[in-house]
C-alpha positions, 0 to 999 in steps of 0.5 A, spaced: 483 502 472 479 500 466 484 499 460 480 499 453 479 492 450 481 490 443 487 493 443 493 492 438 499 490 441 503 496 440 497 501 441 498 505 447 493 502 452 487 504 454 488 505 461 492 512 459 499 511 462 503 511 455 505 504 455 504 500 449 498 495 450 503 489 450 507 492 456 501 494 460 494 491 460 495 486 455 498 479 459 492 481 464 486 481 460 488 476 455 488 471 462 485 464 461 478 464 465 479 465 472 487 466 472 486 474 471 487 476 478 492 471 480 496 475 473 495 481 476 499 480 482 504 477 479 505 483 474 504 489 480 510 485 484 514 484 478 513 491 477 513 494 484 520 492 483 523 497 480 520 503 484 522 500 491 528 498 489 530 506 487 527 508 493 530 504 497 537 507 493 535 514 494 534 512 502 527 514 501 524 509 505 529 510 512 527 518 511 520 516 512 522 511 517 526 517 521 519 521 520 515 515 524 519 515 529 519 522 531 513 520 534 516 517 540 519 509 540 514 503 537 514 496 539 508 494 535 506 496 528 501 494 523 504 496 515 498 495 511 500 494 504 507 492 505 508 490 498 516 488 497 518 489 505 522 495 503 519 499 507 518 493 513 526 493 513 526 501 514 522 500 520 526 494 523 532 498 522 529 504 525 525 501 532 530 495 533 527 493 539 520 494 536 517 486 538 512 486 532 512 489 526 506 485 521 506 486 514 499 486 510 499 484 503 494 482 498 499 480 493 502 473 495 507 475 490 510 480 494 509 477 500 514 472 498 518 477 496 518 481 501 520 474 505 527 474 502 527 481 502 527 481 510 531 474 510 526 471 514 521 465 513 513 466 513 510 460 512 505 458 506 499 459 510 501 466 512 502 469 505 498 464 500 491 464 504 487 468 499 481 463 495 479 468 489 472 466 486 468 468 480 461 471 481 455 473 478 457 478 474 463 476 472 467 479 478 472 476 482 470 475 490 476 473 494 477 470 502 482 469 506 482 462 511 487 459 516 491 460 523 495 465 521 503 464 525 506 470 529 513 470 527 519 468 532 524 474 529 518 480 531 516 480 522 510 476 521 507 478 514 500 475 512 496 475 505 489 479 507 486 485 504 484 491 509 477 492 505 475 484 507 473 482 513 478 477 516 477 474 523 483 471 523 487 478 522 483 480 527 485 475 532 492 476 531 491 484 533 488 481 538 493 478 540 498 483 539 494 488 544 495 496 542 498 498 537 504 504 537 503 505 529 500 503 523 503 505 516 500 506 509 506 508 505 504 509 497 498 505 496 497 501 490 493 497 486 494 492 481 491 492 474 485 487 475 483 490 481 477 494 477 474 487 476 474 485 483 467 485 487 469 490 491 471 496 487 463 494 484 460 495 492 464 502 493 463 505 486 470 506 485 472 510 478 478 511 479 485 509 483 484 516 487 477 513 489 482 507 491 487 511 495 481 513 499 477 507 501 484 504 503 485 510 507 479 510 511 480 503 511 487 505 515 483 511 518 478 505 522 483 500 524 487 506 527 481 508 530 481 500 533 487 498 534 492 505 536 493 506 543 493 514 545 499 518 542 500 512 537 502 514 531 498 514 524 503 514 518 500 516 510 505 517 505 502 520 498 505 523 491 505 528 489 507 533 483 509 540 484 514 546 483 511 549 489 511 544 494 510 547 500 503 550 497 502 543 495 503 541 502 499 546 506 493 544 502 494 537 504 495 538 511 488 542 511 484 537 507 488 531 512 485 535 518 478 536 515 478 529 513 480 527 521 475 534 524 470 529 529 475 523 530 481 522 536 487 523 531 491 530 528 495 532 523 501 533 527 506 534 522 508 533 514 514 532 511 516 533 503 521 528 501 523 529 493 526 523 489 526 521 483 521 515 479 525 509 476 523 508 467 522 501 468 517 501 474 510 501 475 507 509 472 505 513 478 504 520 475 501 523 469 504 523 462 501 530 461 507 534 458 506 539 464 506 533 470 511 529 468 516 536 468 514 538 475 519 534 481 516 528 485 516 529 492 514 524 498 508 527 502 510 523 509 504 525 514 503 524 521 498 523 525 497 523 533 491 520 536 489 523 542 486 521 548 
């Protein structure tokens, strides 16, 4: 999340994933005062276009909506992080009665891809309500203001970020009464987000740390807003050649993490597929890493009660 600065173009960039600086970091920190952020987000969506377009091709996404809905039928789902709408649209194909289906993006730029995607209209103040200001520290703090609209076509997608507060996000879980899932399908985070107030409060010193705080982030609102027997659905990477060992390794670290709480890992699934060359790099370019397959950790929680 920290890429070296001072770097020749055609230097590998600091951040580690075997880029040249010029096609990673570079147009990022090389940003005019105060437009750093706003940079970052169009780069990740630009970027984020090539995995979700190849694993929208490889079916990934309707596998992992198939997955959800052997929890039973949803009529209301929360999408943290619905990025491009890929996996929005495998949801709404899987529940078709579904009546609400909210994507939560803090990327406007995806938003509106996603908009396009599902070929529907979310209003300006839905997907562009985030004011992003420069603290002492040079750190950049953002809000999120206005009503947001509840779509008429059952998708309503609004910019927020789960680890900010946000009234008027929810008011509209509010609104919507119990949810019967909440999804969090390949956590991301943008080339700037190690520049934000955020990652300062939470010591975060790495994109791990960053799944983690977004996780129990979900973990939380799950808490709040899941009716009993809702489903919590997470959906990780991993590389392994042994992936069923990969797999009961997770299933055990997940129900530590749920021990005390009123969820359970009710089952976990491995999806393998394929990274695209021209997308945002995922994986370690470690020679021993990047020649193990690439699976898709479909984990399901049930809350009980």
């Amino acid at each position: 999340m920290n890429p070296e600065h001072h770097l020749g173009p055609d230097d590998p960039c600091g951040c580690g994933n075997g880029r040249r600086y010029r096609d990673c970091h570079q147009r990022i920190v090389d940003a005019p005062e105060g437009e750093m952020l706003a940079i970052a987000r169009t780069v990740y969506a630009e970027e984020w276009a090539g995995n979700a377009s190849a694993y929208q091709e490889q079916g990934l996404y309707g596998m992992l909506a198939e997955h959800l809905a052997q929890a039973g039928d949803v009529r209301a789902l929360l999408d943290v992080g619905c990025g491009r709408g890929h996996g929005l649209a495998a949801l709404r194909s899987a529940f078709p009665a579904a009546a609400h289906l909210i994507g939560v993006d803090e990327n406007p730029d995806c938003l509106e891809a996603a908009a396009s995607l599902l070929a529907i209209k979310a209003p300006r103040s839905n997907i562009r309500r985030g004011r992003d200001e420069i603290v002492t520290g040079g750190r950049y703090v953002s809000t999120y203001r206005g009503t947001v609209q509840i779509g008429s076509n059952g998708i309503t997608l609004i910019q927020s970020d789960v680890v900010v507060q946000d009234p008027e996000v929810e008011r509209v879980l509010d609104t919507l009464g119990p949810l019967d899932a909440l999804t969090l399908w390949f956590s991301g985070v943008h080339k700037a987000r190690s520049a934000t107030e955020i990652v300062r409060h939470f010591k975060i010193k790495s994109d791990a740390e960053h799944r983690t705080l977004i996780e129990n982030r979900a973990l939380a609102i799950a808490g709040e807003r899941l009716r009993p027997g809702g489903a919590l659905h997470l959906v990780v990477r991993a590389c392994a050649i042994d992936i069923d060992q990969v797999a009961h390794a997770m299933r055990l670290d997940y129900s530590d993490w749920l021990e005390d709480k009123p969820f359970r890992v009710e089952s976990i699934g491995s999806i393998p597929y394929e990274e695209p060359a021209d997308g945002i790099v995922v994986r370690s370019t470690d020679s021993g890493v990047s020649a193990m397959p690439n699976y898709a950790i479909s984990i399901l929680i049930r809350r009980e009660g």
